[in-house]
LUMMARTI-781456 format. One record per residue (C-alpha): chain; residue number from 0; y, x, z. Coordinates in nm, 3 decimals. Example, Ala and Ser with C-alpha at 12.3 -4.5 7.8 and 13.67 -1.06 7.14 Angstrom:
2
<site><c>A</c><k>0</k><north>-0.450</north><east>1.230</east><up>0.780</up></site>
<site><c>A</c><k>1</k><north>-0.106</north><east>1.367</east><up>0.714</up></site>
END
This chain:
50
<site><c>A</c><k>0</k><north>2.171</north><east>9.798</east><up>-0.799</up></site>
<site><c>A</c><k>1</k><north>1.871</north><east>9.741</east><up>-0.525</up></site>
<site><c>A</c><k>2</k><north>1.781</north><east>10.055</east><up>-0.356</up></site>
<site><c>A</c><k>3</k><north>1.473</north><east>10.052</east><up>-0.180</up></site>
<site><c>A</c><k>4</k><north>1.450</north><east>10.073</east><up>0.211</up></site>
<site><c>A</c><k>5</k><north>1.450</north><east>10.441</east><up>0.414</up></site>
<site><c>A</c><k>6</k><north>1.080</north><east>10.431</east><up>0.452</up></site>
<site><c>A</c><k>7</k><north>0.998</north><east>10.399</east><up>0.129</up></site>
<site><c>A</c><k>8</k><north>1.005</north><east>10.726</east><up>-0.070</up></site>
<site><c>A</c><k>9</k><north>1.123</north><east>10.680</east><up>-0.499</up></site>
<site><c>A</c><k>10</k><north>0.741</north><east>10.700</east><up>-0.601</up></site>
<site><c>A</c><k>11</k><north>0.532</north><east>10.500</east><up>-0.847</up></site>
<site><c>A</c><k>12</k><north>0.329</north><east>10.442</east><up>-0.574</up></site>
<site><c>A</c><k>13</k><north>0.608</north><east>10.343</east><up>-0.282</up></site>
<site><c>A</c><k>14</k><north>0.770</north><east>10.142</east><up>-0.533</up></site>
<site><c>A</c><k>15</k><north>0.452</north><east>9.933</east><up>-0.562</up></site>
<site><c>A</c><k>16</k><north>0.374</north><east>9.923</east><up>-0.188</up></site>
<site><c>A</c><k>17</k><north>0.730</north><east>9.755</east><up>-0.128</up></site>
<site><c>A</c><k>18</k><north>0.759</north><east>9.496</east><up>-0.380</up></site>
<site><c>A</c><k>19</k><north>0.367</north><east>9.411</east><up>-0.227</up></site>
<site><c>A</c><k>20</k><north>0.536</north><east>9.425</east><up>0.108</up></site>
<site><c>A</c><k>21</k><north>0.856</north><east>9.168</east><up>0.006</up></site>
<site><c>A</c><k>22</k><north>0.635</north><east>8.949</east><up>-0.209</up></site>
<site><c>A</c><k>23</k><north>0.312</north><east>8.932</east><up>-0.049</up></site>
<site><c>A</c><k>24</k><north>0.549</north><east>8.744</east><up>0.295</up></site>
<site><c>A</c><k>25</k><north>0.658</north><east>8.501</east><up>0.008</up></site>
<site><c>A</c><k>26</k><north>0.304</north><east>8.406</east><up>-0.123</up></site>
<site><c>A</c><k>27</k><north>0.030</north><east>8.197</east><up>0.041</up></site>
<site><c>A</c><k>28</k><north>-0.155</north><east>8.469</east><up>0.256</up></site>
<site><c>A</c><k>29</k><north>-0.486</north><east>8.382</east><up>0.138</up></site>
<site><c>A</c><k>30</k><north>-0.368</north><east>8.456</east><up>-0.251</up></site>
<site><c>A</c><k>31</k><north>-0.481</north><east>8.823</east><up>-0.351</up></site>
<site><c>A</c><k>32</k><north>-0.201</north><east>9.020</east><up>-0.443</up></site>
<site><c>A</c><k>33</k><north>-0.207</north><east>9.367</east><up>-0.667</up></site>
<site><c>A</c><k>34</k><north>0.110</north><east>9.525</east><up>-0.819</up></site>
<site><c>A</c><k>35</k><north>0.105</north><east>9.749</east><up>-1.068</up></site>
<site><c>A</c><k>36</k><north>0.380</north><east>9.985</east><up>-1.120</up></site>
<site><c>A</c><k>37</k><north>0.381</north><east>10.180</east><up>-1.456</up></site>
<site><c>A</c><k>38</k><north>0.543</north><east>10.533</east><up>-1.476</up></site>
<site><c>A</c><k>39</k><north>0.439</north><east>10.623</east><up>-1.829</up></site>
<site><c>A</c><k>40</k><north>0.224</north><east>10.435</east><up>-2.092</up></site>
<site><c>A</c><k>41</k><north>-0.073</north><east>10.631</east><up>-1.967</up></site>
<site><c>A</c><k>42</k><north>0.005</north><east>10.626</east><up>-1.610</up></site>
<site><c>A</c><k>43</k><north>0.029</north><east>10.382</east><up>-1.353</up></site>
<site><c>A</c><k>44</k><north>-0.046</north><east>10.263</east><up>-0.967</up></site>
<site><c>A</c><k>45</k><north>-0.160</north><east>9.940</east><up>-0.830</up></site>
<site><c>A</c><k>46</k><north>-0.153</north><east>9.862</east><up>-0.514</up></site>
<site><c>A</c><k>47</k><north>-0.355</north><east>9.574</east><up>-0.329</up></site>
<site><c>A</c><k>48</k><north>-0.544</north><east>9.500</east><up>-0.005</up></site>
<site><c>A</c><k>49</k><north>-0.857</north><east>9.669</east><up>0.121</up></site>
END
């Protein structure tokens, strides 16, 4: 099992910031990333740049 870093708190919205974080230094930086993290079929985060 994978736990997430210290700094990163177990929320739907944490979760999505740090898989952004890890996968947005693997991608070419002028790609637009957005991850969407689901908590319940009727709720969900995304998270992307500004």
């Amino acid at each position: 099992m994978t736990y997430l870093p210290f700094k990163y708190e177990t929320t739907a919205k944490m979760i999505a910031k740090y898989i952004y974080d890890v996968t947005k230094k693997q991608v070419p930086s002028d790609l637009q990333l957005k991850v969407a993290v689901s908590e319940t079929p009727n709720s969900w985060v995304e998270y992307k740049d500004d």
